[in-house]
C-alpha positions in Angstrom: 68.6 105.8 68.8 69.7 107.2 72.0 70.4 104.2 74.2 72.6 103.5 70.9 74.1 106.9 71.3 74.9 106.5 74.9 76.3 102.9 74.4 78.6 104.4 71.7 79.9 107.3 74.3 80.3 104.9 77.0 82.8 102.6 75.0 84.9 105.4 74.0 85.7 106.7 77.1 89.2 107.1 78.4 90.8 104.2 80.7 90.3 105.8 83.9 86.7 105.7 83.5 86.6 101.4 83.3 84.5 101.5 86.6 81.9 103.9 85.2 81.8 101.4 81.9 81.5 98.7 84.1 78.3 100.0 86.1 76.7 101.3 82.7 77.2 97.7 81.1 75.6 96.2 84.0 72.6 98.2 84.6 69.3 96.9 83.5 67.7 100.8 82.6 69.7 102.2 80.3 70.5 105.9 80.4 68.9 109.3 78.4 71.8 111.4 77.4 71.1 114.0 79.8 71.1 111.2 82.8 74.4 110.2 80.9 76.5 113.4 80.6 75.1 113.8 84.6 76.7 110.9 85.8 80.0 111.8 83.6 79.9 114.9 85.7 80.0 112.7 88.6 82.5 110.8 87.6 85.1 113.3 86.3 84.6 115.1 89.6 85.3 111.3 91.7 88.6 111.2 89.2 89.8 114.9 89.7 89.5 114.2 93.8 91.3 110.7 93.6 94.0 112.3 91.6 94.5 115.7 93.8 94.1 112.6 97.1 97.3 110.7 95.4 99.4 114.0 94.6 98.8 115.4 98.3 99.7 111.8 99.9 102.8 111.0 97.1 104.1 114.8 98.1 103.6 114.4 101.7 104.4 111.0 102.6 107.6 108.7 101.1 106.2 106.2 99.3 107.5 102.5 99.1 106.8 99.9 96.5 106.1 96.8 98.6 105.9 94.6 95.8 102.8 91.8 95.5 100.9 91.8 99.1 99.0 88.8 100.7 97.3 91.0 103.6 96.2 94.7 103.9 94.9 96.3 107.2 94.4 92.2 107.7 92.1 91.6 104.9 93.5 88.8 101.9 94.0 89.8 98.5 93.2 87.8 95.7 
């Protein structure tokens, strides 16, 4: 029941958790609900700090949309 409990949590999750949902779908050990809410924790505090990392950088620096890139820092997009 709860590794059915957890599964139902993770797949109602908002958008901006997709990589969390990706790493719980791939895992071969399943998560208790306390292990579950822990690493929610985790990942609301990773998605509060990338948001506060793209307000300081879009207030401080002009940003430029440079349309489709090949190359970044050298390495090849796909």
């Amino acid at each position: 029941m709860w590794i059915f409990l957890c599964h139902l949590l993770s797949t109602r999750l908002p958008p901006g958790y997709s990589p969390f949902q990706m790493n719980y779908n791939t895992i071969k050990n399943k998560w208790n609900v306390h292990e579950l809410q822990s690493m929610l924790v985790q990942e609301e505090t990773r998605l509060k700090s990338l948001h506060e990392t793209k307000k300081f950088l879009s207030n401080n620096f002009e940003m430029k949309d440079m349309r489709d890139g090949t190359y970044v820092i050298g390495i090849k997009l796909f």
